[in-house]
BALOBA-1460 file (C-alpha; in Angstrom, 3 decimals):
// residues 261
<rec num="1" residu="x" x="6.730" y="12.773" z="23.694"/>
<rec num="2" residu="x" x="4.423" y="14.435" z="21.412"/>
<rec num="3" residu="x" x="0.837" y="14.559" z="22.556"/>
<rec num="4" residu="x" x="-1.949" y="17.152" z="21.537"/>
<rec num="5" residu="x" x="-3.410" y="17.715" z="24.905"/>
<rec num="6" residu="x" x="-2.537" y="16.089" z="28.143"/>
<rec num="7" residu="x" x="-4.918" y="16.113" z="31.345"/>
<rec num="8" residu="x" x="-3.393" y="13.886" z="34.324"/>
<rec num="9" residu="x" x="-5.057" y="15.460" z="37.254"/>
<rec num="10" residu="x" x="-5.576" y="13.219" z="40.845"/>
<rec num="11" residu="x" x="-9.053" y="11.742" z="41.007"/>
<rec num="12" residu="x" x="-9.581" y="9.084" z="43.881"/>
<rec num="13" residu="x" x="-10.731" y="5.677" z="42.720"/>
<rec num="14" residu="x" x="-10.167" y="3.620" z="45.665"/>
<rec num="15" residu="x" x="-7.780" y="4.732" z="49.095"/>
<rec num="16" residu="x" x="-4.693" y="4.364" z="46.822"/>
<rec num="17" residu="x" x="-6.090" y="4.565" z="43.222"/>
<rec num="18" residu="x" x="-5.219" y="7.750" z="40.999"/>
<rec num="19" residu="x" x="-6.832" y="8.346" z="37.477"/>
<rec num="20" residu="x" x="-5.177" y="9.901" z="34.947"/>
<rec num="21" residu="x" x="-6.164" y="10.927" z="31.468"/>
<rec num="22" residu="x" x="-4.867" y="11.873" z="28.099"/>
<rec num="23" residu="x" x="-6.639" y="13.322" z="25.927"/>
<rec num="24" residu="x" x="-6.429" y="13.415" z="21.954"/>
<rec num="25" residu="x" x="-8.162" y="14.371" z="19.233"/>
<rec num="26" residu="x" x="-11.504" y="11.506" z="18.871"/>
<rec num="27" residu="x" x="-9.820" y="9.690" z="21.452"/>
<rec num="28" residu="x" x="-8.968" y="9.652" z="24.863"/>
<rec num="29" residu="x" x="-6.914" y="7.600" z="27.234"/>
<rec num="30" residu="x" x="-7.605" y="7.108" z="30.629"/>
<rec num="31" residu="x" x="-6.348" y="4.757" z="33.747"/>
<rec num="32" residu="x" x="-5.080" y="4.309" z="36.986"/>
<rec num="33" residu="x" x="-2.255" y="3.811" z="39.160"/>
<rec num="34" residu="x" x="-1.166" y="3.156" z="42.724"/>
<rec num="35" residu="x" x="-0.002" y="6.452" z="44.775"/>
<rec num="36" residu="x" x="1.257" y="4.683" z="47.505"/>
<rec num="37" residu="x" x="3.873" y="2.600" z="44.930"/>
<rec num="38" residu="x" x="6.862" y="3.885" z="43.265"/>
<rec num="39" residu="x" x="6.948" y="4.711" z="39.809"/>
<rec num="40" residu="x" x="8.800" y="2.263" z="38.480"/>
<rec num="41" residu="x" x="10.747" y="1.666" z="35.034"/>
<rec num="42" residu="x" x="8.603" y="-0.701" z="33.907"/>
<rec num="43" residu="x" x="5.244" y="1.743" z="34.641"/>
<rec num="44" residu="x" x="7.309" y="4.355" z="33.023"/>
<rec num="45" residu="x" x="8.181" y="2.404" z="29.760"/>
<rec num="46" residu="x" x="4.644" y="1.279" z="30.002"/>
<rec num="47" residu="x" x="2.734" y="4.283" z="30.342"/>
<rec num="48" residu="x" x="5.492" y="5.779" z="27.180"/>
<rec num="49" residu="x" x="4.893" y="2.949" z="25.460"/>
<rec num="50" residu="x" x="1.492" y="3.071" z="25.207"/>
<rec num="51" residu="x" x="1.001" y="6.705" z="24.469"/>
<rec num="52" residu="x" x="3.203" y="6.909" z="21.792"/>
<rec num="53" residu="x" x="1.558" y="3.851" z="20.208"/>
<rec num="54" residu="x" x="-1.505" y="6.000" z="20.539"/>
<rec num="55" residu="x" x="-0.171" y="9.082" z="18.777"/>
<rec num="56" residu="x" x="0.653" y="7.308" z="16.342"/>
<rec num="57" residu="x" x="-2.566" y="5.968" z="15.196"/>
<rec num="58" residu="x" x="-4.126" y="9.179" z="15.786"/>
<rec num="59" residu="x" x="-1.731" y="10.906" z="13.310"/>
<rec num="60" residu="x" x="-2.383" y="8.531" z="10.589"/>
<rec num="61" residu="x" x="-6.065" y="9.288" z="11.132"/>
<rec num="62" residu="x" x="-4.939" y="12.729" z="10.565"/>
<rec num="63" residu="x" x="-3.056" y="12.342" z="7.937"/>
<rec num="64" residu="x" x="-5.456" y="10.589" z="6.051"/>
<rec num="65" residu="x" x="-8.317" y="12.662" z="6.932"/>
<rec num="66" residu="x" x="-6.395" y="15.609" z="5.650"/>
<rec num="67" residu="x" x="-5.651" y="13.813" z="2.351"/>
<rec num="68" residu="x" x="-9.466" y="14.081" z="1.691"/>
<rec num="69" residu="x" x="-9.487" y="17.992" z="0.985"/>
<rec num="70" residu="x" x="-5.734" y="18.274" z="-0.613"/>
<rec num="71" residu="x" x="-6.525" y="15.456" z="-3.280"/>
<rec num="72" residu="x" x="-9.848" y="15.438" z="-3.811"/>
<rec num="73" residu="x" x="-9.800" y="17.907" z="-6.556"/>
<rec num="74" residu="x" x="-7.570" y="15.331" z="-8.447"/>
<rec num="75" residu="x" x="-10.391" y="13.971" z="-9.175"/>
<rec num="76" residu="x" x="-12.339" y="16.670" z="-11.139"/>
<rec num="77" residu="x" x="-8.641" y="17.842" z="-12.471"/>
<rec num="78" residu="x" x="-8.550" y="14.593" z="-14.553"/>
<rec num="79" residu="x" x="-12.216" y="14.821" z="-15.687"/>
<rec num="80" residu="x" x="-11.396" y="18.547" z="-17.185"/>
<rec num="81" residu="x" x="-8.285" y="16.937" z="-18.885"/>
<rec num="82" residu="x" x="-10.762" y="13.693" z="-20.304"/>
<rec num="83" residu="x" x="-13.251" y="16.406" z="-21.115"/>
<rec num="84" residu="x" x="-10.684" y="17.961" z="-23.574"/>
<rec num="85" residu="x" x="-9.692" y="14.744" z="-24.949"/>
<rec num="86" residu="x" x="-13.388" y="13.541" z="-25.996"/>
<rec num="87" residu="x" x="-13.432" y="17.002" z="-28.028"/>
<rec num="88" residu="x" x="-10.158" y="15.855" z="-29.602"/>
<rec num="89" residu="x" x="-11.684" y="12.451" z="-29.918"/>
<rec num="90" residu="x" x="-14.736" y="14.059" z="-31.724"/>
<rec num="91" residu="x" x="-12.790" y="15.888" z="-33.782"/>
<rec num="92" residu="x" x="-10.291" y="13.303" z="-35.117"/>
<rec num="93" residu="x" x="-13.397" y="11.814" z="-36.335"/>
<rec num="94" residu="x" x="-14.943" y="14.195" z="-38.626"/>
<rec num="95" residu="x" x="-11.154" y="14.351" z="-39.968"/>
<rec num="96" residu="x" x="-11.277" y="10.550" z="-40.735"/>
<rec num="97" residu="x" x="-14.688" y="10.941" z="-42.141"/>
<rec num="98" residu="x" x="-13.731" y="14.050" z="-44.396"/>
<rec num="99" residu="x" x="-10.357" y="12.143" z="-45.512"/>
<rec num="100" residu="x" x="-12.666" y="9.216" z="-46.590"/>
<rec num="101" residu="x" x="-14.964" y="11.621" z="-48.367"/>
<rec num="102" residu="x" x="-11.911" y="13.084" z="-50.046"/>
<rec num="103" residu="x" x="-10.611" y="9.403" z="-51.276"/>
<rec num="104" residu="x" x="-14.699" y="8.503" z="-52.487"/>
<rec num="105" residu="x" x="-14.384" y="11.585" z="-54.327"/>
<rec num="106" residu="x" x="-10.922" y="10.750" z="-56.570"/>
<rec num="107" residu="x" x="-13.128" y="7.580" z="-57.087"/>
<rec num="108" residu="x" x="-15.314" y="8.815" z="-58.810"/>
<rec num="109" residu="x" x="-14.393" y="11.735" z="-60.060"/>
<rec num="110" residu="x" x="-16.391" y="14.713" z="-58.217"/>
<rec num="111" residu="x" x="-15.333" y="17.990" z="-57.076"/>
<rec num="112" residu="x" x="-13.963" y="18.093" z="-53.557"/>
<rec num="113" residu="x" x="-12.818" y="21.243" z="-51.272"/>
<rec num="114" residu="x" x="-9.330" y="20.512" z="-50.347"/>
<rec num="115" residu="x" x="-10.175" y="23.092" z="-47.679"/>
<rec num="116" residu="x" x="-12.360" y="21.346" z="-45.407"/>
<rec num="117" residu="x" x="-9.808" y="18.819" z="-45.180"/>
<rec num="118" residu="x" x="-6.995" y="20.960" z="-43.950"/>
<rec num="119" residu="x" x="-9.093" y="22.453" z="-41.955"/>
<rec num="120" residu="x" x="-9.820" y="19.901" z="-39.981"/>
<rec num="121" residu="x" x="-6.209" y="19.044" z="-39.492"/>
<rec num="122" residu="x" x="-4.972" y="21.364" z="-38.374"/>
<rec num="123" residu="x" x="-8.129" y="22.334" z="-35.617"/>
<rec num="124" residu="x" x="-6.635" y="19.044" z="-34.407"/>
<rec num="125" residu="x" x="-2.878" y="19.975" z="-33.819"/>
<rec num="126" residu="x" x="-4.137" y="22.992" z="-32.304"/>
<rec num="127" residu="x" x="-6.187" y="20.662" z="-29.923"/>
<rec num="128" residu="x" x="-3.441" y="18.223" z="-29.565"/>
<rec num="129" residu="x" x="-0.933" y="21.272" z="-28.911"/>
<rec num="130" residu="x" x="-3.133" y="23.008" z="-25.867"/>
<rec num="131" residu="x" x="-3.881" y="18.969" z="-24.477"/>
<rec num="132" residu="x" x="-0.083" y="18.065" z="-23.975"/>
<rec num="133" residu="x" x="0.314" y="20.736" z="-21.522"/>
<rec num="134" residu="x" x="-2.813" y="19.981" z="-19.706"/>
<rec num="135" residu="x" x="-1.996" y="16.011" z="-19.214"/>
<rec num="136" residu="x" x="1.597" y="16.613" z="-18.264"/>
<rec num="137" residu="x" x="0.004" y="18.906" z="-15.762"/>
<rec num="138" residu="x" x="-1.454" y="15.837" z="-14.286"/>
<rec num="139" residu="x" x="1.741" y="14.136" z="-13.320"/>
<rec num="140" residu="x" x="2.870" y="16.343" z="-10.655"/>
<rec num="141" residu="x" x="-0.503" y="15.490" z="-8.784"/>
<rec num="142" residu="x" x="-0.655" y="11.508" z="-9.653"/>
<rec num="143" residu="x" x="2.885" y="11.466" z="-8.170"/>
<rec num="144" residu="x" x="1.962" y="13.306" z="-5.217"/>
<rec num="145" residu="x" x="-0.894" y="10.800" z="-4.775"/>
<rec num="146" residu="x" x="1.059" y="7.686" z="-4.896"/>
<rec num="147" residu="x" x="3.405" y="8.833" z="-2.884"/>
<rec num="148" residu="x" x="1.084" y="9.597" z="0.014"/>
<rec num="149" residu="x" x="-0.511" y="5.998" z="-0.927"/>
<rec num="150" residu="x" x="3.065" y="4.411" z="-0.405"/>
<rec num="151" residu="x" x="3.456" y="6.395" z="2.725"/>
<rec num="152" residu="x" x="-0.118" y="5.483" z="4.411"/>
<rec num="153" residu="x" x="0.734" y="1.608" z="3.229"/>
<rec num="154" residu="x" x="4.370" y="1.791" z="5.106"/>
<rec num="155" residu="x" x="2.586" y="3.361" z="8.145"/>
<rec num="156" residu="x" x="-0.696" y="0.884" z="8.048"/>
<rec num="157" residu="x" x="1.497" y="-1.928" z="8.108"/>
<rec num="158" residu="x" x="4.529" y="-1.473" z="10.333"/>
<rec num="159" residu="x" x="4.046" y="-3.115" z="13.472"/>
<rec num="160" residu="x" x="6.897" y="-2.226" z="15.596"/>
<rec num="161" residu="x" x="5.520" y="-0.507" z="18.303"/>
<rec num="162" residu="x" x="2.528" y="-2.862" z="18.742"/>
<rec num="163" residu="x" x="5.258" y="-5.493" z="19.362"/>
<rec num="164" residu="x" x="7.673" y="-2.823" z="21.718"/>
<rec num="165" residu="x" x="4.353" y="-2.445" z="23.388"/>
<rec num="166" residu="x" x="3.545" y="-6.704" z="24.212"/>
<rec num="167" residu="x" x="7.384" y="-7.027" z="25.197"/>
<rec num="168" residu="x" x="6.924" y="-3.951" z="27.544"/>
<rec num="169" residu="x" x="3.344" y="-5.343" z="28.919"/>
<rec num="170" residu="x" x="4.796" y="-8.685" z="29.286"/>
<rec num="171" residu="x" x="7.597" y="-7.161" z="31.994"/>
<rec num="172" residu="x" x="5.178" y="-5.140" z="33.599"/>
<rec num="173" residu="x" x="2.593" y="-8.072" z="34.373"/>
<rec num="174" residu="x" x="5.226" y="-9.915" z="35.385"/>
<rec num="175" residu="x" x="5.958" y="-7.691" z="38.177"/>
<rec num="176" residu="x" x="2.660" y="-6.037" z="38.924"/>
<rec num="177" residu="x" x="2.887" y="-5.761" z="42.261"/>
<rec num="178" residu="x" x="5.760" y="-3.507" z="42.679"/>
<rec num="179" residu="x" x="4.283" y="-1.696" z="39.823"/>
<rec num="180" residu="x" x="2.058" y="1.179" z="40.138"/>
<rec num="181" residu="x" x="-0.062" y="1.112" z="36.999"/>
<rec num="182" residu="x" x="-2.925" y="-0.567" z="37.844"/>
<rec num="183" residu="x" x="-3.357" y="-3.664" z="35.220"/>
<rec num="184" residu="x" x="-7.002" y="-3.477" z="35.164"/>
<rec num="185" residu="x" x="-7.486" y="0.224" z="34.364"/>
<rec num="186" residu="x" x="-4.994" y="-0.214" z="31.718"/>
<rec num="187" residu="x" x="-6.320" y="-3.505" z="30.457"/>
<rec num="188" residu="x" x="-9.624" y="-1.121" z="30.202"/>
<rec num="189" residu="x" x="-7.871" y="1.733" z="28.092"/>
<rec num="190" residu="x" x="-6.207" y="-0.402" z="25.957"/>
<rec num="191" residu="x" x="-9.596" y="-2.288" z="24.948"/>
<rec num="192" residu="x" x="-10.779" y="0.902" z="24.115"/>
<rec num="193" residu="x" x="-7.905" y="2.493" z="21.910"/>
<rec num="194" residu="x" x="-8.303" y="-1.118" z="20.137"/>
<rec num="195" residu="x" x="-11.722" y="-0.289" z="19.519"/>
<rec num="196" residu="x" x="-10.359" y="3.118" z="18.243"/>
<rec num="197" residu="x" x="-8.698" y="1.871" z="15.893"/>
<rec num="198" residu="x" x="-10.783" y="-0.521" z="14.068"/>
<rec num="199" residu="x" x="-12.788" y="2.155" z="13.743"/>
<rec num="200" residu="x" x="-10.663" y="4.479" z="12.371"/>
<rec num="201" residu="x" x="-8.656" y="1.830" z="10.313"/>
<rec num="202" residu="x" x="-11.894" y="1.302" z="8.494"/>
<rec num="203" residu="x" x="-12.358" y="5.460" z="7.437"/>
<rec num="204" residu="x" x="-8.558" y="5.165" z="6.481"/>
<rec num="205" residu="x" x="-8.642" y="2.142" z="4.112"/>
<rec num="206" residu="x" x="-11.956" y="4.287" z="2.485"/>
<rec num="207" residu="x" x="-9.975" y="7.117" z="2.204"/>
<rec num="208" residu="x" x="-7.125" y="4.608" z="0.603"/>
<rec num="209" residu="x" x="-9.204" y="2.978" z="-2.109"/>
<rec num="210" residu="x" x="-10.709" y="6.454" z="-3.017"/>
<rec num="211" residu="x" x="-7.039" y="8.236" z="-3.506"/>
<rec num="212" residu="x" x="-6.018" y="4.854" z="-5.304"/>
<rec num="213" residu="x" x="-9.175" y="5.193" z="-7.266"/>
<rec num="214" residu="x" x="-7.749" y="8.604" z="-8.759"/>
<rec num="215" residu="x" x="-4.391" y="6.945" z="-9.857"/>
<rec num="216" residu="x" x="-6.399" y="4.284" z="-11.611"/>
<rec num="217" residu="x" x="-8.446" y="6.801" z="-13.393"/>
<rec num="218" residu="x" x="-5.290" y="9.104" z="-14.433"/>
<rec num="219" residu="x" x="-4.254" y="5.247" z="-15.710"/>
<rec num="220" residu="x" x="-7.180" y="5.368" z="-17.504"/>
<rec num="221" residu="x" x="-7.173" y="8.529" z="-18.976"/>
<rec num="222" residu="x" x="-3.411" y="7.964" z="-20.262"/>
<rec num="223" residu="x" x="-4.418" y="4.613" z="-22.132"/>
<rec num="224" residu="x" x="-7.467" y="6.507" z="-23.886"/>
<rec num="225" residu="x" x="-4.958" y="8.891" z="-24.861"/>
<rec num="226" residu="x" x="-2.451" y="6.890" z="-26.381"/>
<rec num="227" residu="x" x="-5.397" y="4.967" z="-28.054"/>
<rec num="228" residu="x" x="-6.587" y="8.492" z="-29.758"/>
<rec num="229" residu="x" x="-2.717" y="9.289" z="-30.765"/>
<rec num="230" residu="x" x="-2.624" y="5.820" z="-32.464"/>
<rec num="231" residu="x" x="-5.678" y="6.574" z="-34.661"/>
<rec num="232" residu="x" x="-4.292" y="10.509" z="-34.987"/>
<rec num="233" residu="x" x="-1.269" y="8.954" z="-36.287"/>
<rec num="234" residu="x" x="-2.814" y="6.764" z="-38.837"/>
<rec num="235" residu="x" x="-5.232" y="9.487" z="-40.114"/>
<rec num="236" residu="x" x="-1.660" y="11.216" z="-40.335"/>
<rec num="237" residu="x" x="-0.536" y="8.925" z="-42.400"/>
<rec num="238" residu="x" x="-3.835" y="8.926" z="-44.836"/>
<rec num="239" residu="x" x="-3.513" y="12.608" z="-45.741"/>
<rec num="240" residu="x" x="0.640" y="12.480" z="-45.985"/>
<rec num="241" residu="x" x="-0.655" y="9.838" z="-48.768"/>
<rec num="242" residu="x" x="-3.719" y="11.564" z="-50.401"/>
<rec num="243" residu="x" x="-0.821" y="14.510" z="-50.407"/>
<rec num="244" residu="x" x="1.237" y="12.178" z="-52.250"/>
<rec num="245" residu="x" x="-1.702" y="11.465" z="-54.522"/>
<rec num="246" residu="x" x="-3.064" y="14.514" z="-55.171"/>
<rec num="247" residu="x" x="-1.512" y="18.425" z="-54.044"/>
<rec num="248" residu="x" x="-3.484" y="18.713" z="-51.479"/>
<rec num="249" residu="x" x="-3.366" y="22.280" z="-49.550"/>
<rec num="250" residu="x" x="-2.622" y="20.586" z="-46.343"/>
<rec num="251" residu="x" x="0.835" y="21.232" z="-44.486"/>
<rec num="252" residu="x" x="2.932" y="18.293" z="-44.016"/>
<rec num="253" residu="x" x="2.309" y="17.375" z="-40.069"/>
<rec num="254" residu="x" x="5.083" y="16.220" z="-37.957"/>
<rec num="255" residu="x" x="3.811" y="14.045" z="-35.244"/>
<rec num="256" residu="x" x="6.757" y="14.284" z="-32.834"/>
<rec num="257" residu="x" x="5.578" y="17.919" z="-32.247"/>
<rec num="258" residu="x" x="2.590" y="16.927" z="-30.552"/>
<rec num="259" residu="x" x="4.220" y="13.536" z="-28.649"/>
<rec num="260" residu="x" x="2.263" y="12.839" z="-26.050"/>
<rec num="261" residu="x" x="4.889" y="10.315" z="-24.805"/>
């Protein structure tokens, strides 16, 4: 077995009675058994048991604790990329409004600069063209993220060795007094680790809901993009008619270069 640090050293409790401690990180473990009884299989499966139940929980709170510096900048990642977008945003609507400003002026008849127009445009396939990158950048991290979710979810709720560990008590009280493990000292330690853990179990599921937190917000961020491709695509289709309308110095825009699909 795995365990970060292990102190067992002899300290007498009673004429018979010998502590023994392991110690982990935020958490230790400490009882007593019987010198003057055997160690038997059941103390051994017991004391195994026990401790590996405890490592466990311990290297979730690891784990998760961990998670806190590796995906935290996630978060600021997606705010650089949303950042970007409200410019693209911004700019899509002084397109719209210079498009409708060009169809008011074949209305009624007053000189327009085709320039401004195409100007515009084409500042936003620039934008749209540097963006892509920038979002698709995104998914390697998102993925990463749910897959450590998934992983912390599979871990938080597998119950196997809390059950190995009742079927293993349930021998061992059964035969306690050919054991060696003394059932109140253990009864003690194991009312502890329990306390342990609710502890900890509450800083994990924080750490949980802030990590799933970032995938909603990349969520987020992907439906306010496809929301300010849809109106790209119809201002698209405006100036492919006022170019139908009127020869308009604005280069025909194909929107499958800048898919953000």
């Amino acid at each position: 077995m795995n365990y970060w640090k292990i102190n067992s050293f002899i300290k007498k409790v009673n004429m018979a009675l010998i502590e023994k401690k392991f110690e982990y990180p935020a958490h230790t473990v400490t009882y007593s058994y019987d010198d003057e009884k055997c160690w038997t299989e059941d103390d051994v499966a017991l004391e195994n048991t026990f401790l590996t139940l405890v490592q466990s929980h311990v290297d979730i709170s690891e784990m998760m604790y961990k998670s806190l510096s590796k995906y935290s900048p996630f978060s600021k990642e997606i705010e650089s990329v949303r950042a970007f977008l409200m410019l693209i945003t911004d700019f899509i609507k002084e397109a719209i409004q210079e498009a409708d400003n060009f169809i008011a002026s074949l209305m009624t008849d007053e000189d327009y600069s085709r320039d401004l127009l195409t100007q515009k445009v084409n500042v936003i396939i620039n934008a749209l063209t540097e963006y892509h990158p920038k979002l698709t950048a995104l998914e390697t991290s998102v993925n990463s993220v749910v897959e450590f979710i998934n992983k912390y979810i599979e871990l938080d709720e597998d119950y196997t060795l809390w059950e190995k560990l009742s079927e293993v008590e349930s021998r061992h009280f059964k035969d306690y007094e050919n054991n060696s493990i003394d059932i109140v000292s253990y009864d003690r330690a194991k009312e502890f680790f329990q306390s342990y853990v609710s502890v900890h179990s509450t800083s994990n599921n924080s750490i949980y809901r802030m990590l799933d937190g970032y995938v909603l917000d990349y969520n987020k961020l992907m439906l306010q993009t496809e929301m300010q491709y849809a109106i790209w695509e119809e201002l698209t289709k405006r100036v492919d008619l006022l170019n139908k309308m009127v020869k308009v110095a604005v280069d025909p825009m194909n929107t499958g270069d800048v898919n953000l699909n």
